[in-house]
C-alpha positions in Angstrom: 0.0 0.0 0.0 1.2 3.3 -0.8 0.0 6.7 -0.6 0.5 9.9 -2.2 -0.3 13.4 -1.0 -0.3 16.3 -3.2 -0.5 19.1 -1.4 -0.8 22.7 -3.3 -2.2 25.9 -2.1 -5.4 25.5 -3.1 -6.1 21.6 -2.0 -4.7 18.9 -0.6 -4.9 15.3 -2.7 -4.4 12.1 -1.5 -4.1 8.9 -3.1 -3.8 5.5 -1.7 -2.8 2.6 -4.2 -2.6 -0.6 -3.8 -0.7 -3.4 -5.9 -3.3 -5.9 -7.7 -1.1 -8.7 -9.7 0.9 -6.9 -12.1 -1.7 -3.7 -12.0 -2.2 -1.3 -9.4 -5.5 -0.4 -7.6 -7.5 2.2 -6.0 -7.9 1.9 -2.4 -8.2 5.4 -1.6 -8.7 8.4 -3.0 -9.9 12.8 -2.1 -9.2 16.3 -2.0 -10.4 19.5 0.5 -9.4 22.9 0.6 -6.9 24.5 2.4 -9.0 27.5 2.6 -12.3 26.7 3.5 -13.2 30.3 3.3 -12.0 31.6 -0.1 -12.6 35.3 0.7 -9.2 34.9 3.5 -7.6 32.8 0.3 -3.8 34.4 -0.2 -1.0 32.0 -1.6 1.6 34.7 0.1 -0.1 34.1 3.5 -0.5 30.2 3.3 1.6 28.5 6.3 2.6 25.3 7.4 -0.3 25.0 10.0 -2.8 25.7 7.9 -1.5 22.3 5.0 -1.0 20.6 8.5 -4.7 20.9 9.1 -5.7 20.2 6.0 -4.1 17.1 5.7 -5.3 16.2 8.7 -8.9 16.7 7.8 -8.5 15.2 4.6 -7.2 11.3 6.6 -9.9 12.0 9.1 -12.5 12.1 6.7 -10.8 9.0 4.8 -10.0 7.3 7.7 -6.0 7.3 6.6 -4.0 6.4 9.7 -1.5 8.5 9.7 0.8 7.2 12.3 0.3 3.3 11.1 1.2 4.7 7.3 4.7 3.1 6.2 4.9 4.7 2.8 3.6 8.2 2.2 5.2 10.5 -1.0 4.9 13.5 -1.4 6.1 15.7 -4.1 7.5 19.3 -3.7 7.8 22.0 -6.4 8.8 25.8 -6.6 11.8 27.9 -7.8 14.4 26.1 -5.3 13.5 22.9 -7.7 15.6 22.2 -10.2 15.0 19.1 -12.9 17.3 18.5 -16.0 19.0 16.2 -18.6 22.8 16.3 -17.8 25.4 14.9 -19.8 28.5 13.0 -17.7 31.1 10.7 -17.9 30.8 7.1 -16.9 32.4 6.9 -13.1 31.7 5.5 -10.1 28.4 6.1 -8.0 30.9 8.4 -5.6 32.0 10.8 -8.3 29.1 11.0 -10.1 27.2 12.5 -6.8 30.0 15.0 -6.6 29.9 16.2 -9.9 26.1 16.2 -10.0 26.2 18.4 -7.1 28.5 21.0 -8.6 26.3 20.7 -11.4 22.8 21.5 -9.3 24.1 24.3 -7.5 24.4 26.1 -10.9 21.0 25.5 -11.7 18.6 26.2 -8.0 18.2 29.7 -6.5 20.4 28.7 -3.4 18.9 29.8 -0.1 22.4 29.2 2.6 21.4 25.8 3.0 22.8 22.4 1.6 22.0 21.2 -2.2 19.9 18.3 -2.0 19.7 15.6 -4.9 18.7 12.4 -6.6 19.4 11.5 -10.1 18.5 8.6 -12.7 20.9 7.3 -15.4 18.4 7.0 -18.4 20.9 6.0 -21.0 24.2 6.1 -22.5 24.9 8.9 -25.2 24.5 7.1 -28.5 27.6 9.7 -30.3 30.0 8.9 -27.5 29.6 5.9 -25.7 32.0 6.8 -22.7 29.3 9.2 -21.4 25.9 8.6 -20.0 22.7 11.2 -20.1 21.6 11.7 -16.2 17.9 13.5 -15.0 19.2 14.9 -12.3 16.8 16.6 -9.5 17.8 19.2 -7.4 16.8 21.3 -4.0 17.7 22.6 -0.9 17.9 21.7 2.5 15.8 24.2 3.8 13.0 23.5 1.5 13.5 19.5 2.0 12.8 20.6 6.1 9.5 22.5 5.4 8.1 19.8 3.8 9.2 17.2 6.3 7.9 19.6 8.7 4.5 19.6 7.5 4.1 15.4 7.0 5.5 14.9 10.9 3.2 17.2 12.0 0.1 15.9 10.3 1.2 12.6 11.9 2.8 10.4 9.1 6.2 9.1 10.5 8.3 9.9 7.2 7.8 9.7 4.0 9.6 9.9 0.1 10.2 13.5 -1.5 9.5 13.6 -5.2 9.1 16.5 -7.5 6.0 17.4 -9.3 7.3 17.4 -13.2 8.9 13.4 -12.0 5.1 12.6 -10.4 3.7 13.7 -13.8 6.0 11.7 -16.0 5.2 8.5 -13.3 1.5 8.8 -14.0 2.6 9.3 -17.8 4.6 6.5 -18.9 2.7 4.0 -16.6 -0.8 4.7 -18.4 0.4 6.0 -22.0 4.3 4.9 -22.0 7.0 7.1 -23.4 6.2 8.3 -27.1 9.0 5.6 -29.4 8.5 8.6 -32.2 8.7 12.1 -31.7 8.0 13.5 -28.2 5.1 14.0 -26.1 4.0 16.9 -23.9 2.4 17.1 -20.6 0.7 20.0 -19.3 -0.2 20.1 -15.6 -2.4 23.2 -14.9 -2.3 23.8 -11.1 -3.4 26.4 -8.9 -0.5 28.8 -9.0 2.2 27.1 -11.8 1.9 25.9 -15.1 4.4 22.5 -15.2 5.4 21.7 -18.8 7.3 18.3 -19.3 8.2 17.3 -23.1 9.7 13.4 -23.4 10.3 11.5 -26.0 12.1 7.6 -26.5 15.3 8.6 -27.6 14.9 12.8 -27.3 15.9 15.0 -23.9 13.9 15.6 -21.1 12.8 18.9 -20.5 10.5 20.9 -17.8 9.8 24.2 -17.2 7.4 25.9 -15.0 5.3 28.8 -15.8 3.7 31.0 -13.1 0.3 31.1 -14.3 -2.3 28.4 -13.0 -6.1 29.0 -11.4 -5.3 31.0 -8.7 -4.4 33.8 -11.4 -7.5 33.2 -13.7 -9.8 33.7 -10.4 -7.8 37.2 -10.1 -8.1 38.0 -13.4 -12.0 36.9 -13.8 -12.8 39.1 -10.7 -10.9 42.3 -11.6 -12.6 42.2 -15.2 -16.0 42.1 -13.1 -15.1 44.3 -10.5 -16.2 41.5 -7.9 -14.5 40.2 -5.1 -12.1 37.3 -5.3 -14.8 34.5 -4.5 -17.5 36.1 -7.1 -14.9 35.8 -9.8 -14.4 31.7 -8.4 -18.1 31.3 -9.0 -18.2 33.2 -12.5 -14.8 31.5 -13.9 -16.6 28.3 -13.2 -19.6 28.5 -14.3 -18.3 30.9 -17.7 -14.7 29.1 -18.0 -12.7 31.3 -20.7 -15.0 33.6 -21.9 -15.8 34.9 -18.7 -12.9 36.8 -18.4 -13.9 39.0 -21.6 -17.1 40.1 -19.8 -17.4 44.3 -19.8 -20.2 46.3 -18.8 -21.1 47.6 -22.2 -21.0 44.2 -23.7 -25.6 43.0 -24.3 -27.0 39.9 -23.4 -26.4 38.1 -26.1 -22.8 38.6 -26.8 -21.7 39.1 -22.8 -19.4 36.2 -23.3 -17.9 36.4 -26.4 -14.1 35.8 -27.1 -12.5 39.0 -28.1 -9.4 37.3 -29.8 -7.6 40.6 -30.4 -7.5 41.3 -26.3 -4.5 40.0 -24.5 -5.5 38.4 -21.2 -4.5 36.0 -18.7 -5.0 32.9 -20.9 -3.3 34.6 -24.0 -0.6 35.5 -21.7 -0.3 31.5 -21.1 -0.6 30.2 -24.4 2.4 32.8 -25.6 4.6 31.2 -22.8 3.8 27.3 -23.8 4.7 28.5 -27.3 7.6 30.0 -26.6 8.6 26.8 -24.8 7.9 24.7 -27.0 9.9 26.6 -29.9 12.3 26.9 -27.3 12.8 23.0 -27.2 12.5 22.1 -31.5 15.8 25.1 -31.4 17.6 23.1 -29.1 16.7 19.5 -29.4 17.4 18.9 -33.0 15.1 17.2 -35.7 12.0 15.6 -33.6 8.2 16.7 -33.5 5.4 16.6 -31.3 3.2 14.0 -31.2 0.9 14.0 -28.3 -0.6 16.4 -26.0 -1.7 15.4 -22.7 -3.4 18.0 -19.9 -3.8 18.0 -16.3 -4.2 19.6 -12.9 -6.9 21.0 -10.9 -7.9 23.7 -13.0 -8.1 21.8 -16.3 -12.1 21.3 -15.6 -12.3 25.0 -16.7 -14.5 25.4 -19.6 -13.2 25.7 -22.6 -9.8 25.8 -21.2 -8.7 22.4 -23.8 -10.3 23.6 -26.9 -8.7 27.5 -26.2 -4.8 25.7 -26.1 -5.8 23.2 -28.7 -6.5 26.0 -31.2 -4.2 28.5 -30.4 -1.4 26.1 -31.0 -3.4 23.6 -33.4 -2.9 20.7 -31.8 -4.8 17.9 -30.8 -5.0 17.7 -26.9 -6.7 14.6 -25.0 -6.8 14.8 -20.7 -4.2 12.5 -19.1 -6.3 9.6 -16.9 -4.3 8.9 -14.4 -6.8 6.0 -13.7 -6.9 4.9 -17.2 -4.5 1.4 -16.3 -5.4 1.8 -12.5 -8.8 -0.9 -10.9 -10.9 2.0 -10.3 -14.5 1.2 -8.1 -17.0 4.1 -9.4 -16.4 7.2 -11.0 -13.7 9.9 -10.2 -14.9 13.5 -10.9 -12.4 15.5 -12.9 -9.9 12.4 -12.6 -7.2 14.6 -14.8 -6.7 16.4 -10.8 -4.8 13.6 -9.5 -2.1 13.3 -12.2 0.6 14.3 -9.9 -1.3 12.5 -6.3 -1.2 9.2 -8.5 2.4 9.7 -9.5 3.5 9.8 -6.5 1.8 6.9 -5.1 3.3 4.8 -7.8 6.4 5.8 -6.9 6.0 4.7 -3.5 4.8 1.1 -5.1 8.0 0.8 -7.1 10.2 2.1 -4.2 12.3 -0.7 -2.9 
């Protein structure tokens, strides 16, 4: 049995896996808020307490055990996370960690506190065999605490740190597998980040996070309304996209048309994923895009997939993170757990 607890700023996800022959099944599985009161809601002001209590609830109401729990992950994200494709020569296990971390401290905003890492040898380069390509994931000390922090004092003993790009890719290549042509790209929509992960079987590994996510669309929504942060929750769910277009001039009948020529929030977005993705064919030589997978808890906005499909005319299907995975019932808005059931897998294939 395994468990994995996302925990972002605007819920707290747990999944709890169990193996089933060579499958995995779903013992477990929900979300709350960490603000039940949305009007106090301010990512700047969220503490450790208030995930503690959250997380707390959220077992509780699932009847989790916290203490009794053997194998909890939990993935951490944020500036002072760093994921990339390195390039090395073969050595031993000893040199490789100290080159690696010279290597990571070049990459992470350091904040006076010890580099923290893990790495994966994915391959050996195919031009020069003496040399080996290496995801290596980096962090800090400091942020490594916080995080422990918050799982001892919502009662689990321990647990495994992962990072949210590496949960994705689990959840990924265990229901779709890893594209043999071309590369494929994952789009995680959270609440306050964008996480971008393009793979491919043969083709570099790439992330990058963009600070855009639901949080900011609710912000948006509710300035372009002039209503308070909760009135523009209520009208970007119920309008999705085109709310956010709304003016006070605008009739009835055309309140929530898309005014193409406006930049906004979700213009803003696209623009970045674009750039990455141009930024990626520059520098990873001849490959292509094949699929286009989305996730996250604010991919249930309306018409959120068909506004990226067109503006970058490409197909784009949800990532199930259930779709391989004995499922009892139906999962509302399943694409939410992406990361949650990531990290439980990991915890399954930990040994």
């Amino acid at each position: 049995m395994s468990i994995g607890l996302d925990f972002g700023y605007s819920d707290v996800k747990l999944i709890q896996l169990e193996k089933a022959g060579n499958r995995y099944a779903l013992h477990n599985h929900g979300k709350v808020p960490v603000f039940n009161d949305l009007g106090k809601f301010d990512p700047e002001t969220v503490t450790k307490a208030h995930w503690i209590a959250a997380i707390q609830g959220l077992c509780k109401d699932l009847r989790v055990n916290a203490k009794r729990t053997k194998r909890v992950v939990s993935p951490i994200s944020g500036t002072n996370v760093s994921i990339r494709q390195v390039i090395s020569l073969e050595m031993s296990d000893e040199e490789l960690a100290s080159s690696l971390e010279f290597e990571a401290k070049k990459h992470i905003p350091m904040d006076g506190s010890q580099a923290i890492l893990d790495y994966q040898i994915i391959g050996t380069d195919p031009k020069e065999l003496d040399k080996i390509h290496v995801l290596l994931v980096a962090t800090t000390r400091n942020l490594i605490t916080t995080h422990h922090d918050i799982l001892k004092g919502a009662g689990f003993k321990g647990g495994i740190f992962d990072a949210d790009p590496v949960a994705l890719v689990n959840t990924y290549l265990y229901n779709e597998g890893l594209a043999p042509e071309g590369v494929d790209v994952l789009l995680n929509i959270g609440n306050q980040t964008t996480t971008i992960v393009v793979w491919g079987a043969g083709q570099r590994f790439f992330t990058r996070e963009l600070n855009y996510g639901g949080h900011h669309f609710t912000q948006a929504t509710a300035k372009a309304h002039d209503v308070t942060y909760p009135e523009g929750e209520v009208i970007k769910k119920e309008h999705g996209v085109k709310a956010i277009e709304v003016t006070q001039e605008s009739t009835e009948s055309e309140t929530f048309a898309i005014k193409v020529a406006e930049k906004n929030i979700y213009s803003y977005l696209i623009e970045e994923i674009r750039k990455t993705l141009r930024y990626y064919l520059k520098n990873a030589g001849q490959t292509y895009f094949n699929n286009f997978y989305l996730s996250g808890g604010s991919t249930e906005l309306p018409g959120l997939q068909d506004m990226i499909a067109q503006s970058l005319n490409v197909n784009i299907n949800m990532l199930n993170p259930f779709k391989k995975i004995d499922v009892k019932g139906d999962i509302k808005n399943p694409a939410q757990y992406a990361i949650a059931v990531g990290s439980a897998i990991r915890g399954l294939e930990k040994k």
